[in-house]
C-alpha positions in Angstrom: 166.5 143.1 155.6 162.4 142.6 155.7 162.4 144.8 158.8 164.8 148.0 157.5 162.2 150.0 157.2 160.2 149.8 160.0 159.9 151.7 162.9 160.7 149.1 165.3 163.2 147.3 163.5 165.8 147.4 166.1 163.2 145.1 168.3 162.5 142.5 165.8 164.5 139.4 165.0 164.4 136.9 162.7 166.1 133.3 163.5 167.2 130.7 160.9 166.3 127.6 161.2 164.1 124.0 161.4 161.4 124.5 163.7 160.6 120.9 163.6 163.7 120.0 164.7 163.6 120.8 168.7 164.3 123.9 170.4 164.3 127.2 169.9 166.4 129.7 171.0 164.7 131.9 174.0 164.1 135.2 175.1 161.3 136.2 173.2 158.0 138.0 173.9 156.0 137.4 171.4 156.2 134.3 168.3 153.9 134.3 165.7 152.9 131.4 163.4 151.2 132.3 160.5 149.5 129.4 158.7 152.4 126.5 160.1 149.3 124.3 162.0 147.4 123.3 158.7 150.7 121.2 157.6 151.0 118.6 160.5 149.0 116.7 162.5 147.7 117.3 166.2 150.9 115.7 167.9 153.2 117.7 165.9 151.0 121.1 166.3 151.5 120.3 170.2 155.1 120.1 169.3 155.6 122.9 167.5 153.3 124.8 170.1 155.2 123.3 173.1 158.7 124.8 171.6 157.1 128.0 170.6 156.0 128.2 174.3 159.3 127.3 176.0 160.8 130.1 173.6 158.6 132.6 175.3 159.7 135.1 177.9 156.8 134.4 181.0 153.8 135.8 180.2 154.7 136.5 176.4 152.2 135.8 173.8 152.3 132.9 170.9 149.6 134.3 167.7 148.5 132.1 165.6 147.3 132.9 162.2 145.6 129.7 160.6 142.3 129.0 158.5 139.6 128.3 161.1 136.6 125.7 160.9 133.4 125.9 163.5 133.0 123.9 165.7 131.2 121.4 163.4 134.5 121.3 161.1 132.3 121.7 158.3 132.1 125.6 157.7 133.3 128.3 156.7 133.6 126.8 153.0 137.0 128.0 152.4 138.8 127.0 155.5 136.7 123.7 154.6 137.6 123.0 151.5 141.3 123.7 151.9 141.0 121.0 155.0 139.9 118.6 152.4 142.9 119.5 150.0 145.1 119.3 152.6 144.1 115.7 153.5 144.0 114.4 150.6 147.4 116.2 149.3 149.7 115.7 152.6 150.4 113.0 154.9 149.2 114.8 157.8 148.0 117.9 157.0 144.3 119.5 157.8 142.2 122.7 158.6 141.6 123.1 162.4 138.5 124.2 164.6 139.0 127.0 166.8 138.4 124.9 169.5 140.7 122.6 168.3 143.2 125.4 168.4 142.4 126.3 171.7 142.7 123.1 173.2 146.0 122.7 171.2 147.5 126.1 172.3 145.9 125.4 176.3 147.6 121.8 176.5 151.2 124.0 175.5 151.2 125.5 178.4 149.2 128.8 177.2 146.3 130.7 178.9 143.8 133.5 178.4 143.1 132.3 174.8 140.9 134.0 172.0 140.1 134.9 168.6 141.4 138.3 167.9 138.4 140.5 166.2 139.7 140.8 163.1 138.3 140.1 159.8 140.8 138.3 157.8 140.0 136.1 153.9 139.3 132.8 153.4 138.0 132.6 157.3 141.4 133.1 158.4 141.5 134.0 162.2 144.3 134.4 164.7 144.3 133.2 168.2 146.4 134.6 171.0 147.8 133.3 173.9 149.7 134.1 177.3 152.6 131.9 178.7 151.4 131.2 182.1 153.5 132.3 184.7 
């Protein structure tokens, strides 16, 4: 129903589900997470990375749409801030650096990773990634 309308439709899909719970079903070219990381800890984003990645046809792509610190964790203020509230309102929750991310996304078995140019709020970014063949 959320893609009727669009052009593609007939090259999306949609699967039900607990991501958490173990694998996912496979096939797919591209698997986008769009602010998932920020809720669990480093383990359980290289979980949820590693089962994104298995999902992935070779060389699909894995985006990742998250708040993003500097390197120095302490900047931009939003993506700051929020860190704080997640730590101190989850048990394992917190704001990531982007090379944080990277090292997360790398260690899942991805490659040729960056920051897509595009200006997003709250420093928001997305990184991309390639299933290595």
């Amino acid at each position: 129903m959320i893609t009727k309308n669009l052009r593609y439709s007939c090259r999306i899909d949609f699967v039900a589900g607990d991501f958490l719970a173990g694998p996912l079903p496979d096939g797919f070219d591209v698997a986008w997470f769009s602010h998932i990381l920020h809720g669990e800890w480093p383990n359980g984003c290289g979980r949820l990375l590693a089962n994104a990645v298995d999902a992935l046809e070779p060389d699909g792509l894995l985006l990742v749409q998250e708040f993003i610190l500097d390197e120095n964790r302490d900047s931009p203020l939003f993506p700051a801030s929020f860190s704080l509230n997640m730590l101190l309102g989850t048990p394992e929750g917190q704001v990531y650096s982007g090379p944080e991310l990277v090292g997360m996304m790398r260690h899942s078995g991805l490659s040729q990773i960056e920051r897509l140019a595009i200006e997003l709020p709250n420093g928001a970014g997305i990184m991309v990634g390639h299933k290595r063949l």
